[in-house]
N, C-alpha and C positions, 0 to 999 in steps of 0.2 A: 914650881914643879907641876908639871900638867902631868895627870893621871889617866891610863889610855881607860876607855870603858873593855870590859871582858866580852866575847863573843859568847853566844849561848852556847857554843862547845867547849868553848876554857873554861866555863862555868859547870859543865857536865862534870870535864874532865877533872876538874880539881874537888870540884865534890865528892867522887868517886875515889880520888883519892883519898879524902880524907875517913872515907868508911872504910879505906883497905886501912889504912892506919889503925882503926880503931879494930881492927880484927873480923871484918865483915867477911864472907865468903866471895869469888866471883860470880858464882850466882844470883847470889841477894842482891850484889851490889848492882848488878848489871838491872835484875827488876827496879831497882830505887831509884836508878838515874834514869834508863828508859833506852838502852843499847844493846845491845848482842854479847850474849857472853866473849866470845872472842876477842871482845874488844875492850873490856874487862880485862881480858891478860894478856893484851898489848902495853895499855897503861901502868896494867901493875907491874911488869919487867923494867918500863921506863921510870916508875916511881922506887921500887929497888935498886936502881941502878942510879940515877938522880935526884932523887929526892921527889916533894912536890912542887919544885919550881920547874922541872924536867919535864911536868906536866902541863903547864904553864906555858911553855916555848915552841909548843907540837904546833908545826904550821898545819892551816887547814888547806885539806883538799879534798877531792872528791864534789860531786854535783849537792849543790845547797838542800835538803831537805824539800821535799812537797810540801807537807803538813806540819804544820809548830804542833809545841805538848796543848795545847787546848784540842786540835782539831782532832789528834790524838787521843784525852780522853772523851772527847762527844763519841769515837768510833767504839771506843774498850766500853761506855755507857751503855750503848746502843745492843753491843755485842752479848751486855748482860740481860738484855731484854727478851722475850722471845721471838723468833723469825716471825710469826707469824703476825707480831704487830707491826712488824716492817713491809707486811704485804707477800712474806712467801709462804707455799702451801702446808709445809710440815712442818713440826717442831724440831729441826735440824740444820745447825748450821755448817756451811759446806765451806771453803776454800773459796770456791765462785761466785756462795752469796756474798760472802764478807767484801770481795771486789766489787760487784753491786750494789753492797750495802754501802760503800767510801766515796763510789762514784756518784752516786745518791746526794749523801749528805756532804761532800767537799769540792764534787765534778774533777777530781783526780782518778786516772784511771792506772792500775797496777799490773805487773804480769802477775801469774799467781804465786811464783817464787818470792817475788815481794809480799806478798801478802802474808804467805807461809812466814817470812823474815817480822812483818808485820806484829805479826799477831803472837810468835814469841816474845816479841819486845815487849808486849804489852800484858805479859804474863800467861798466857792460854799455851794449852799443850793441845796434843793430838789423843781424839776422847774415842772409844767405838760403842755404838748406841746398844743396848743390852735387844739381843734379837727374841725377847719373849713377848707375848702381847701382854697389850696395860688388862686385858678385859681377863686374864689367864687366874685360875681358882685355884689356889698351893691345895688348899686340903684335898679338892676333886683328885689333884695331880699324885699327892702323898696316900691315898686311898687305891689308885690304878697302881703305883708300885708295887704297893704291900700287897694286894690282894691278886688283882688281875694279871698282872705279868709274871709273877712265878710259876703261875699255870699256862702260861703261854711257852714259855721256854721251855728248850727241849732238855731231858732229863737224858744223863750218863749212861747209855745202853742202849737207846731208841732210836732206831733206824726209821727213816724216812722213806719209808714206800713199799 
């Protein structure tokens, strides 16, 4: 009996299966294999409904992947790094560096929706950078509340002008 090898996607897919088995979330599961949630509960409706050999027979389609899971984590590596060793000016990472940053290290070049799909897959969410300065003095700040700006405010009866 000759035994077919498994494509890196049967092997996704049945992994995945086997963590929906074991009570895993779509979410989790989707971080541990390295796909889109959605597609997480495509398989799980196909593994409720046939088993995991049901996950096993999914013809592949769709355009072959750019990047295999290495080039994958060299980019989620890099990601944890700061921009700024990568050569851009702020400690901020954008959408358009991250496509600069892949294009860089794999000369694959993304739209940014991909990258957005991207960089879900690879566990990062959408973060917003706290608009206070790093140089900002809580006490200075907690000293003008208490003191200075209650005398500033206008008092219940005082008419302006």
């Amino acid at each position: 009996m000759v035994q077919k090898r498994l494509s890196e996607a049967t092997k996704k897919r049945l992994r995945a299966g086997r963590l929906l088995q074991k009570g895993k979330g779509c979410a989790e599961v989707a971080l541990a294999v390295g796909v889109a949630r959605q597609t997480v509960y495509t398989w799980k409706a196909l593994l409720d409904e046939g088993g995991i050999d049901a996950l096993r027979c999914v013809p592949e389609r769709g355009r072959p992947a750019q990047l295999d899971q290495g080039q994958l984590a060299s980019v989620r590596a890099a990601l944890l790094q700061s921009p700024t060793e990568h050569g851009f000016g702020t400690e901020l990472w954008t959408i358009k560096r991250v496509g600069v940053l892949i294009e860089r290290l794999h000369a694959v070049r993304f739209s940014r929706a991909h990258v957005w799909r991207l960089l879900g897959m690879l566990g990062f969410s959408a973060q917003k950078p706290e608009k206070r300065a790093i140089e900002r003095d809580e006490d200075a700040v907690r000293r003008w509340k208490c003191g200075t700006w209650p005398s500033l405010k206008k008092k219940p009866g005082e008419n302006s002008g």
